[in-house]
Each structure stands twice: as structure tokens, then as C-alpha cells.
N, C-alpha and C positions, 0 to 999 in steps of 0.2 A: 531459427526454430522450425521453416518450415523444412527443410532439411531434414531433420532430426523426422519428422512424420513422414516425411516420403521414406523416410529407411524402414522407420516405425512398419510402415505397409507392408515395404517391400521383403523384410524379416517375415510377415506374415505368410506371404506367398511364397517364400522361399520353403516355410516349415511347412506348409502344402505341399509343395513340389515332392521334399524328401520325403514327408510322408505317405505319398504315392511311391518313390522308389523303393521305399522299405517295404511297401505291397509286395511290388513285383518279385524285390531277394526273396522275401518270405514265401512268394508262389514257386519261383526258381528253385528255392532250397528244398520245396518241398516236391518238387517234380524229378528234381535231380535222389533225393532221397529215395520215393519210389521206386525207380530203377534199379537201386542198388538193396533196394529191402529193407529203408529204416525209415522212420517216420520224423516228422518235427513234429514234436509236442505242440497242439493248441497253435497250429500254424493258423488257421480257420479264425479264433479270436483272436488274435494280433493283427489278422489283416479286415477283421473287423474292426477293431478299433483305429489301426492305421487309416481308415479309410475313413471314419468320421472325423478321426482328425483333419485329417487334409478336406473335408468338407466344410470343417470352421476357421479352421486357420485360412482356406481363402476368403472368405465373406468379405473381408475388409479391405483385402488388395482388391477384389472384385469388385467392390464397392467402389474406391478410391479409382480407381482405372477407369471410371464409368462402362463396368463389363455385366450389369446386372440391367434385366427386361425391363426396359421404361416404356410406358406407351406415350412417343409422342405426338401421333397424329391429330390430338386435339390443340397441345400444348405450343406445338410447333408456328401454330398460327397467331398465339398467343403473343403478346410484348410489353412492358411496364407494369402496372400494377396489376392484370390480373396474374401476370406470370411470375410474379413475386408472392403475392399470395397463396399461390395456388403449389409454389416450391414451400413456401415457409409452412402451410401447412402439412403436406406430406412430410417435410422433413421431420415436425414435431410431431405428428404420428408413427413415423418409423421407429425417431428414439424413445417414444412412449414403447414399443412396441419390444425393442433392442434391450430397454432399461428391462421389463416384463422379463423376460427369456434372458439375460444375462443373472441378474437375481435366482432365476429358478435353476438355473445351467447349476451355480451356484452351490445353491440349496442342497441339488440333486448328490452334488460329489460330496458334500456336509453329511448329508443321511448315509449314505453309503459307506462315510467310513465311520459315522457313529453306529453303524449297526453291523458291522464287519462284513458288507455283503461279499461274496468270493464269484467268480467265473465259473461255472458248473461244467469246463473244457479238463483236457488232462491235467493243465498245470492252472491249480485254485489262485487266480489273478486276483488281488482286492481290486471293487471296480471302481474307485474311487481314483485309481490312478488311471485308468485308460479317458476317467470322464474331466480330468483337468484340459485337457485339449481344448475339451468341448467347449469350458465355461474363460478359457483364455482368448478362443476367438471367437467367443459371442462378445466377451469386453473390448476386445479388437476394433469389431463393428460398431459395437457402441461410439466407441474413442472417435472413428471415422465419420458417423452420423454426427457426432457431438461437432465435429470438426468445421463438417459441411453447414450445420445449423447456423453456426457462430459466422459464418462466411455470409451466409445469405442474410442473416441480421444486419452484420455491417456491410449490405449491400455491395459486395465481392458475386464471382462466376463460381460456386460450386466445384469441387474438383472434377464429378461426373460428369458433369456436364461439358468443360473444357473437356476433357477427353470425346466424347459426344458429339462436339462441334468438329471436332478433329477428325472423327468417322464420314460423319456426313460430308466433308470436304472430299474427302477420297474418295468414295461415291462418284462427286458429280464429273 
């Protein structure tokens, strides 16, 4: 199973990645266009929305890789119980937090297509498709918090963290 999550992640970051390349063709196409005198259509919103995507779609490999700002100059001195604590509640504040913001992610692409919003670019986009991105990897993260919470419950290393330990080895 946990297999299947590391792919899970790594699927995540991978649809980051290309969504960052599909930035680039789109800027390329549209620079190579120029020169030659034709335009791409709504090149500008595609790699506006390419670019939140690959903004959500990584949270979770981010996440999971322990690639996201922790401060642990407090923590680091910490050991047993208060640093279980003090993980177990951050953690259930994050996916309070993750749960919030995936709901509304949500929500947001729900409204959008119950009120037929369009992209006001040359080519009328529904934006209820550019904002599935969004609300696939705000539930990404969720999944991931969800992952880590259950970890430190049964008293397991956090994925972040093993990664974390891994940094700071290299370091010294």
C-alpha cells in the first residue's frame, strides 16, 4: 500500500512538472508565433492556469518529500512527548486547514460551472475546467496530511520528516 502512495505523490509531481512544460510550449509557441505574425489565442490564460496547476498538483509531492518550510530550530531540540505533541497537533491543524481549502477548491469549480462562468481571454474557456487542477491537488494534500497524521498517531517517522533527517545528514 505504501507503494501505491509513493506513486500516488509522485503522479502529483509529475502533473506539476508537465504543467510547467506546457507553460514553456505555450510561451515558445507564442514567441515563435510572433515572428512570424500570428498569435496564439489566450496563450496568457492557459499559462495562467497551467501554472496554478503545477502550483497544486505539487503541494503534495512537496509535502511528502518533506520540501515545504518547517521551522525546526525549536523543535529540533525537542524529543518524546513534547515532539509528538507538538507534530500531532500541527499535523491536525494543517488537515483542518487542507479539509477548509479542499471543500472550497471544491465548491469554487461547483459555482462556476453552475453559473457558466467563461475566461474573458479570446477563446471564452469555462473556468470550471482550468480550476479542477486546483481542487485535485488541494485533495492530493489532504490525502498526504491525512497520510502523515495516521503515521504519527501510530507512532511511525512522518514521511517529511524522514526526508528532513535525510537533509540534515547531508549537511553535516
Amino acid at each position: 500500500m505504501s507503494s501505491l502512495r509513493d506513486r500516488f505523490y509522485l503522479a502529483s509531481g509529475y502533473a506539476s512538472g508537465f504543467c510547467i512544460a506546457l507553460i514553456m510550449v505555450v510561451i515558445l509557441a507564442q514567441i515563435v508565433g510572433r515572428m512570424f505574425g500570428f498569435i496564439i489565442p489566450s496563450a496568457e490564460d492557459v499559462s495562467g492556469y497551467a501554472l496554478a496547476a503545477a502550483t497544486f498538483f505539487g503541494l503534495a509531492y512537496t509535502f511528502h518529500e518533506g520540501g515545504h518550510i518547517r521551522v525546526t530550530l525549536v523543535i529540533q531540540k525537542w524529543s518524546g512527548r513534547p515532539r509528538y505533541f507538538q507534530e500531532l497537533s500541527v499535523l491536525i491543524f494543517g488537515f483542518g486547514l487542507a479539509s477548509y481549502m479542499t471543500f472550497y477548491s471544491w465548491h469554487m469549480v461547483w459555482e462556476s460551472y453552475i453559473f457558466g462562468e467563461v475566461s474573458h481571454g479570446y477563446i471564452p474557456i469555462p473556468l470550471w475546467i482550468p480550476q479542477i487542477p486546483v481542487g485535485l491537488g488541494m485533495l492530493a494534500l489532504n490525502i498526504a496530511i491525512l497520510d502523515d497524521l495516521i503515521a504519527i498517531i501510530r507512532k511511525r517517522t512522518p514521511s517529511y520528516q524522514q526526508h528532513e533527517n535525510e537533509i540534515n545528514l547531508e549537511d553535516v
